[in-house]
N, C-alpha and C positions, 0 to 999 in steps of 0.2 A: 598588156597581158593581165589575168584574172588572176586573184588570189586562187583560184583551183588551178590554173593551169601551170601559176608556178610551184605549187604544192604539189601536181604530178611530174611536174620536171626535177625536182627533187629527188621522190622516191623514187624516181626513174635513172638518177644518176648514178645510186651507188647501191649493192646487193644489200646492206642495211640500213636502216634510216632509224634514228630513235630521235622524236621531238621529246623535248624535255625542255623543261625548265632552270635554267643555267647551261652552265656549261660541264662537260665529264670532271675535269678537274675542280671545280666548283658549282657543285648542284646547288639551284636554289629552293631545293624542297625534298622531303626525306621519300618521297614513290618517284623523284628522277632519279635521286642519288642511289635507292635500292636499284633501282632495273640498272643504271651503271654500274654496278659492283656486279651483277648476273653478267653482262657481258664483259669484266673485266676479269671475272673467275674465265669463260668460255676463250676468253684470250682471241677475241676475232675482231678485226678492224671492221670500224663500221663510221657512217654520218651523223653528225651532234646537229641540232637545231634547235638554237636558242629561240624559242618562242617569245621568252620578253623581251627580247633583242626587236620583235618586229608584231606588231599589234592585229595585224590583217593575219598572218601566219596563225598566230597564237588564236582567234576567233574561225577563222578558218580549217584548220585542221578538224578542228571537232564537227564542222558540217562535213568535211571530205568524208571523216569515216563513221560519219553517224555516232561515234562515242562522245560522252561528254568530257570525260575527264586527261588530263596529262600526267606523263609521261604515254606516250603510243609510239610501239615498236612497230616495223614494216619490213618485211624478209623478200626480198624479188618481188616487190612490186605490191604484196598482201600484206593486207593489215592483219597484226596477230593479236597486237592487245595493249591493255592498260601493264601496271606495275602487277598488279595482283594475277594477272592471267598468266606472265613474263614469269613469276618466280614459281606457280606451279605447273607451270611447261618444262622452268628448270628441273625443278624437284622431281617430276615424275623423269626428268630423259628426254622428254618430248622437245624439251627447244635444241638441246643439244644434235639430234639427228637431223632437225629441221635445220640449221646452219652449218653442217657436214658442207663441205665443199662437192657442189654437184658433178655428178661425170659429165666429163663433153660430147660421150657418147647418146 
């Protein structure tokens, strides 16, 4: 299997996905450990992906979604952003409605 394909089997497993650097409870850098405090205010379960954990993952991700940088949030399957895009999507409300629990209607 490709490193994309296991990078879309990923974001495919669970309604959130945050690649970061460390782990939630131990971030290894101060824009994974920000975007974990955003969604630890937002209080919604979501997928950790340690990137230094896995070298293909970590070089990978940034071609899947075209950005260069880490941490990158993914909401159903869309990529939303880096740290800085993450905290004013907070700010404004805007991630907030975006991670409302969708109707099944």
């Amino acid at each position: 299997m490709s490193t994309r394909e296991r990078i879309a089997e990923i974001i495919a497993a669970d309604p959130i996905v945050l690649f970061m650097k460390g782990t939630p409870a131990l971030p290894k850098c101060g824009f994974s450990a920000a975007a974990v405090q955003v969604l630890a205010q937002l209080q919604v379960p979501y997928q950790a992906v340690d990137v230094l954990a896995d070298m293909a993952i970590r070089e990978g991700i940034k071609a899947y979604s075209d950005w260069p940088t880490i941490p990158q949030l993914y909401v159903r399957g869309d990529f939303v952003g880096g740290c800085d895009i993450v905290r004013e999507m907070y700010a404004s409300g805007e991630l907030q409605t975006m991670l409302a629990p969708q109707d099944a209607a």
